[in-house]
N, C-alpha and C positions, 0 to 999 in steps of 0.2 A: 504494500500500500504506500510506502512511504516514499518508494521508485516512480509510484504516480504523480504522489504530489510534488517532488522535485522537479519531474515532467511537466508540470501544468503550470508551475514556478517558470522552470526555463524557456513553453514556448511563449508564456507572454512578456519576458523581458526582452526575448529577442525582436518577437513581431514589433516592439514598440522602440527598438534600437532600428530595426528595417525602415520604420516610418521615417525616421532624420537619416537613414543610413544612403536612402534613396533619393534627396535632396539636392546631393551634391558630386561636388570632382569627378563629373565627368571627363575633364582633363588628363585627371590621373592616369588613366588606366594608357595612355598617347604617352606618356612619361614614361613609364615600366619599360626595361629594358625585357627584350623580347628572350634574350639567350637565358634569363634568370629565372624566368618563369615558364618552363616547360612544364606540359602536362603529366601528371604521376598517375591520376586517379584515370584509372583503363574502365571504358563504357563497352560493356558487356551486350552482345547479344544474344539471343537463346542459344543459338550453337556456341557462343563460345562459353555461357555460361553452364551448360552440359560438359563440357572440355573440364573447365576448369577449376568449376565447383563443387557442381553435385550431378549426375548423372539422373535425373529423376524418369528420364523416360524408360532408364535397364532396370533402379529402384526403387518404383514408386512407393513398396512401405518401408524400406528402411535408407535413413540420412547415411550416404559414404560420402563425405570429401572428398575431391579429387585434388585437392590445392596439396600446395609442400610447405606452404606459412597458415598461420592464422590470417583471418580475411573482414574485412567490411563490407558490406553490399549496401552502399545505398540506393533506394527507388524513390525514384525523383521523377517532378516532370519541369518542361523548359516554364509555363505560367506561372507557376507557384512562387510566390514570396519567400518564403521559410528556406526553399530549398535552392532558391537564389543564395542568400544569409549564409547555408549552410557549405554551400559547394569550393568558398575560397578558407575554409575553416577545413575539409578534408585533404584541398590541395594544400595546405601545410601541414596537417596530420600524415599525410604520404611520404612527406622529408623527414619529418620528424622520426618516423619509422621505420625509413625506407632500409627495405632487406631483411627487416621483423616481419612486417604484414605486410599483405595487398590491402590496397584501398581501390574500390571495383564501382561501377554506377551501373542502372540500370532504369531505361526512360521507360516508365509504363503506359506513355500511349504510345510508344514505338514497340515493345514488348509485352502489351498486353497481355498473352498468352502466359507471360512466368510470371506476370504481376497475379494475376489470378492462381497461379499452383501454390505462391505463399500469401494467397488471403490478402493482397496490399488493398486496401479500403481507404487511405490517408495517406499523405505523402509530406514530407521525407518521411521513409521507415527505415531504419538501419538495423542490417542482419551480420550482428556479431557471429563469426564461424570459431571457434576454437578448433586445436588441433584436433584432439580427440573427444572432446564432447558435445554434445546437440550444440544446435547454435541458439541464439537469444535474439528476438526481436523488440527493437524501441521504436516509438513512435515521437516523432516529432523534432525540430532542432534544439542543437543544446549549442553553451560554448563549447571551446575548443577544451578548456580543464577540466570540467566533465566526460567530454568525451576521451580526454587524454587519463582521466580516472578508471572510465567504462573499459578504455582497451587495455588499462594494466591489471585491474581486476580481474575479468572476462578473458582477453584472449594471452596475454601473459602472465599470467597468475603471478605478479607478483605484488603479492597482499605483503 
């Protein structure tokens, strides 16, 4: 219960960081140097996310991983606010980690079909994979210390 209300805490501080966050510097992003800011977080589609992840079509009842790291799956779409907010918060979680975990996206009105095999009803969801245990589904954006708590929790157990 208490992973709820932290939840409900952090989507509306953020939606309400989105509102002034969408206001301005436009400019900025003409400023970024293009070679610094390569893409980490890999947009998945059903065949690669069959490759990659989970084979659901060989095991529809039991979860195998096909990854060699622990993973993030976020499902996202391009409309959404939150997942706007949330998308340059995983491209620095991908540095942050990079060679620990994948950090993976997946557009559900482009992927319909898998947003539906895992129940996606709201967007962002993020599906924590561990190595060897089920994976964990959140809903909704957080920050980045939250989320950098969930991945050291969750996927690298280091409590």
């Amino acid at each position: 219960m208490g992973f709820i209300k932290v939840g409900i805490v952090l989507f509306a501080s953020l939606w309400i960081g989105m509102a002034s966050a969408c206001n301005g510097n436009k400019n900025n992003e003409n400023n970024n140097n293009n070679t610094e800011n390569k893409m980490t977080v890999t947009e998945l589609t059903q065949e690669d996310f069959v490759k990659k992840v989970y084979n659901f079509e060989a095991n529809p009842n039991a979860w195998k991983f096909e990854g060699d790291k622990p993973a993030i799956i976020d499902f996202y779409a391009t409309w959404c606010g939150p997942c706007k907010m949330l998308a340059p918060v995983l491209e620095e979680i991908s540095k942050d980690y990079e060679g620990k975990i994948d950090v993976y996206k997946v557009d559900v009105d482009k992927q319909s079909d898998l947003a539906s095999v895992f129940g996606i009803r709201s967007v962002p969801s993020l599906l924590f994979i561990p190595l060897k245990k089920e994976p964990n589904m959140v809903q909704g954006a957080m920050p980045k210390n939250e989320l950098k708590k969930l991945i050291d929790d969750i996927l690298l157990e280091s409590k």
